[in-house]
C-alpha positions as CSV (number, residue, x, y, z in Angstrom):
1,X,-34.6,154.7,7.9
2,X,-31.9,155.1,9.7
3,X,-28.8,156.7,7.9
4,X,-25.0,157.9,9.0
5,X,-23.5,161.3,9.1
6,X,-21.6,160.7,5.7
7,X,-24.8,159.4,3.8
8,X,-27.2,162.4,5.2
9,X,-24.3,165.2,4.3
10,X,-22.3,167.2,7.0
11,X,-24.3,170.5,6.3
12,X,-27.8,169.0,6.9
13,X,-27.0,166.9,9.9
14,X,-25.7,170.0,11.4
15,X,-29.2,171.9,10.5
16,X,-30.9,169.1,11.2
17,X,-29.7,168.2,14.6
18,X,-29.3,171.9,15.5
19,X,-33.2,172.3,15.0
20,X,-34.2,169.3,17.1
21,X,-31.6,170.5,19.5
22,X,-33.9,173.6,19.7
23,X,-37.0,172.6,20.0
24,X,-36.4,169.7,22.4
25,X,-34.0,171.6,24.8
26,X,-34.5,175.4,24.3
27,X,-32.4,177.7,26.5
28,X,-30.2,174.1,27.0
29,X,-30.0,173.4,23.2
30,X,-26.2,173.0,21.6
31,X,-25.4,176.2,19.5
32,X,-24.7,175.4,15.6
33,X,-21.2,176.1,16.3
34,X,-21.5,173.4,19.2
35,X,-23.4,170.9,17.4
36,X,-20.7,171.2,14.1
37,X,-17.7,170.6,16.6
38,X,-19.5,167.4,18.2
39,X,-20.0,166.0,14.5
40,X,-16.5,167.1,13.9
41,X,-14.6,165.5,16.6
42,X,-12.7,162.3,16.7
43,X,-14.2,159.2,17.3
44,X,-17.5,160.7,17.3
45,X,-20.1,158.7,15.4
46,X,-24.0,159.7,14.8
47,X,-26.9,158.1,13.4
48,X,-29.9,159.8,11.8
49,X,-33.6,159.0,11.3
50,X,-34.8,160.0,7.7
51,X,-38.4,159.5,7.2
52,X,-39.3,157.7,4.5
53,X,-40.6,158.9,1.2
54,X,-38.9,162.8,2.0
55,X,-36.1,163.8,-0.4
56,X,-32.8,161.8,-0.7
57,X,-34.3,159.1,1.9
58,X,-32.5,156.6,-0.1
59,X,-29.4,158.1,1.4
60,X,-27.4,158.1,-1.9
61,X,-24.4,160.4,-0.9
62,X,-24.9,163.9,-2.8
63,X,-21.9,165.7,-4.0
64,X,-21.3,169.5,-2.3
65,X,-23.1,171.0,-5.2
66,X,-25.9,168.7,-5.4
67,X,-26.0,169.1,-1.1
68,X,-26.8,172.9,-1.6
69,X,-30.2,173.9,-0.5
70,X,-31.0,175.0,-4.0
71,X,-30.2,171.4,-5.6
72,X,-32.6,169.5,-3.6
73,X,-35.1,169.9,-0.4
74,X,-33.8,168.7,2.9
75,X,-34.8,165.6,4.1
76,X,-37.0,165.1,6.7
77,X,-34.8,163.7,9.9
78,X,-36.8,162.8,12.8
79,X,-34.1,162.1,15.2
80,X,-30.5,161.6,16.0
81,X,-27.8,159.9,18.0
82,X,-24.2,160.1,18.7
83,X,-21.4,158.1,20.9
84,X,-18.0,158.7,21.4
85,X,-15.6,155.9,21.0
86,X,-11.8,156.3,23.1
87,X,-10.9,153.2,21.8
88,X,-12.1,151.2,24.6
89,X,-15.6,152.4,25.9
90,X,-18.7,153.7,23.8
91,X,-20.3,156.8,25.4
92,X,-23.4,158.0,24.4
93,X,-22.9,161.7,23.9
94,X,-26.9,162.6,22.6
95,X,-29.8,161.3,21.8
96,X,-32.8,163.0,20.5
97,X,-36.2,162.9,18.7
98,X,-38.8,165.4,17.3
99,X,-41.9,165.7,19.6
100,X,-43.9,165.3,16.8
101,X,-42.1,161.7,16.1
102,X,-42.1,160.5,19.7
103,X,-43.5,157.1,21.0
104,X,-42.7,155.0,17.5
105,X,-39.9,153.5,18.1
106,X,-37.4,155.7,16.7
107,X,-35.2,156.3,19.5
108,X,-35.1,152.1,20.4
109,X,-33.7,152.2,16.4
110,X,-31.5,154.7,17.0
111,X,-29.5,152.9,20.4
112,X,-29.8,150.0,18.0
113,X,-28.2,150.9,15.3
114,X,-25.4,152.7,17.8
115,X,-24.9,149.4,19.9
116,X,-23.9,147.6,16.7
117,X,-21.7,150.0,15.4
118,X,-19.9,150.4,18.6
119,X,-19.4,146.4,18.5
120,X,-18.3,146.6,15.2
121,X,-15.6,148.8,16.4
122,X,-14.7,146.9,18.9
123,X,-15.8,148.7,22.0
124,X,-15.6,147.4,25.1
125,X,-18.8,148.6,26.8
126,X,-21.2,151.3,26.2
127,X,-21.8,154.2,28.6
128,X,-24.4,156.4,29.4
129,X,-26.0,159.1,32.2
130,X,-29.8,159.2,32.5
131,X,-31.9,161.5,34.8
132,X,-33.3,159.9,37.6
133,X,-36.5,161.2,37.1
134,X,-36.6,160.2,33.3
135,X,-38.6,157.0,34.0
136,X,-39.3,156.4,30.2
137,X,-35.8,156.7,29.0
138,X,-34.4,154.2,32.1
139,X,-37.0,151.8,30.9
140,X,-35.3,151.8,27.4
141,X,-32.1,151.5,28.1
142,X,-32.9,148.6,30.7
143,X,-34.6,146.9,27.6
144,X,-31.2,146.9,25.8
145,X,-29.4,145.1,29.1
146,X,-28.0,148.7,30.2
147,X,-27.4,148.6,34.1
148,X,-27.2,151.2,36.8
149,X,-23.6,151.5,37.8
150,X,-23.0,154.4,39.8
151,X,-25.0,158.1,40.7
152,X,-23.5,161.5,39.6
153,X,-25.6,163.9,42.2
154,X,-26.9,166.6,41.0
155,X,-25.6,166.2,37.5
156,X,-28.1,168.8,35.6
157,X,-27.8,172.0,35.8
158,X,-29.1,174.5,37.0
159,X,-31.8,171.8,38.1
160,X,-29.6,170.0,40.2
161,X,-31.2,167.0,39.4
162,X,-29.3,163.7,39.9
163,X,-28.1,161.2,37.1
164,X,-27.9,157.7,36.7
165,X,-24.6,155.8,34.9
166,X,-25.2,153.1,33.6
167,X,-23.1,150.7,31.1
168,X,-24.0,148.3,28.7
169,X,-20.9,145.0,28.3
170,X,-20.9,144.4,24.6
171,X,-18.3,141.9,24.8
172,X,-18.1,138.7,26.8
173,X,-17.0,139.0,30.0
174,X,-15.6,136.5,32.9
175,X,-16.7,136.4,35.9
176,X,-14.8,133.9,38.3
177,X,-11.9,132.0,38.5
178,X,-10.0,130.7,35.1
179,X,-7.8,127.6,35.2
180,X,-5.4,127.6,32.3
181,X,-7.2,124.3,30.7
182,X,-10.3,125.7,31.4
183,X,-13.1,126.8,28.5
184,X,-14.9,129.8,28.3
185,X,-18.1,128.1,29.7
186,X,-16.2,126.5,32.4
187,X,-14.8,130.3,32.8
188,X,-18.3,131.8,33.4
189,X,-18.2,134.2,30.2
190,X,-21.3,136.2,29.8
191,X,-22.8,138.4,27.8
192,X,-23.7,142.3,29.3
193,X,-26.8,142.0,27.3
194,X,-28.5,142.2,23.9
195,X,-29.5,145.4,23.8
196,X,-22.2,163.3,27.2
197,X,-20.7,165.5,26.5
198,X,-21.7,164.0,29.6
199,X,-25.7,164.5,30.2
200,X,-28.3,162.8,28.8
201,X,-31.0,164.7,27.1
202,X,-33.1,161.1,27.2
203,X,-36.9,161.5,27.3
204,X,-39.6,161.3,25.4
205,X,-38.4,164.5,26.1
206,X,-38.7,162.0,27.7
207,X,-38.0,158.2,26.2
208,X,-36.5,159.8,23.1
209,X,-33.8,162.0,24.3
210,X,-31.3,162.2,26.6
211,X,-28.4,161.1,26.0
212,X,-24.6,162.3,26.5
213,X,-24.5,166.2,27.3
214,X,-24.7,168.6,30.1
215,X,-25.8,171.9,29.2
């Protein structure tokens, strides 16, 4: 089940998404102290995967004393992801889930849940890099109605590899000539789709991270 940043508790995202940070990105992993001033700074919002049946899955809030490690076992989180909202565009800032809970669907839940947030908010469009090797996360983000709209060469580093941008309209938008009796349809309004710190740690390490940070 998917759960926000204030239901999971500030202390165990940070331990949570610090692990997965680890063992999905090793030498490239955010620090703790990283990872704590991404969940910390404005307009940031992140999503967690809780599995169900681990402790405090129903994602009551706990109280600091009750959040201690002593008061109750972690829950299990199986992923994460995070955008950063400027008041205009939505850009995806990470994405990531455990190897061990790849290939279910958690990381199509995950952009889900952050696509309708970010409408909720009012953003404009959603933004994203993706390796251009990362076939598995390209096809993911294609399935939400994400398009290719520019190259960043050699984006990754020290690889050098090359990243995709690509955005995602999640309000109407006209194309075309508007008269000022016209209507919307006569307008041409369409929709962008249904569906890091700049990178995009996107794959399954593969489809199921990538997202919104260069290392």
């Amino acid at each position: 089940m998917i759960r926000g940043l204030d239901e999971l508790g500030r202390e165990r995202a940070i331990a949570a998404m610090r692990a997965l940070e680890v063992e999905l990105f090793g030498n490239h992993a955010w620090s703790e102290a990283s990872v704590r001033q991404e969940l910390t700074a404005p307009g940031r919002v992140y999503v967690f995967d809780v599995a169900d049946g681990s402790p405090d899955a129903a994602g009551v809030a706990q109280s600091p004393a009750e959040s201690s490690a002593e008061a109750s076992p972690a829950p299990i989180v199986r992923g994460f992801a995070g955008y950063w909202y400027d008041g205009e565009d939505a850009e995806i800032m990470d994405v990531g889930v455990g190897r061990a809970y790849q290939r279910r669907g958690i990381a199509k839940a995950l952009m889900g849940e952050l696509i309708a947030r970010a409408k909720d908010q009012g953003a404009r469009r959603m933004l994203l890099e993706v390796s251009v090797v990362n076939e598995p996360a390209i096809a993911l983000y294609r399935g939400f109605g994400f398009e290719r709209i520019g190259l960043r060469k050699r984006y990754y580093q020290p690889e050098g590899i090359d990243a995709y941008v690509m955005a995602l309209d999640l309000e109407p938008r006209v194309v075309g000539f508007q008269s000022t009796v016209g209507t919307a349809a006569d307008a041409g309004v369409i929709n962008g789709g249904d569906v890091n710190r700049g990178s995009n740690h996107d794959g399954e390490h593969g489809d199921d991270k990538e997202q919104g940070r260069q290392s």
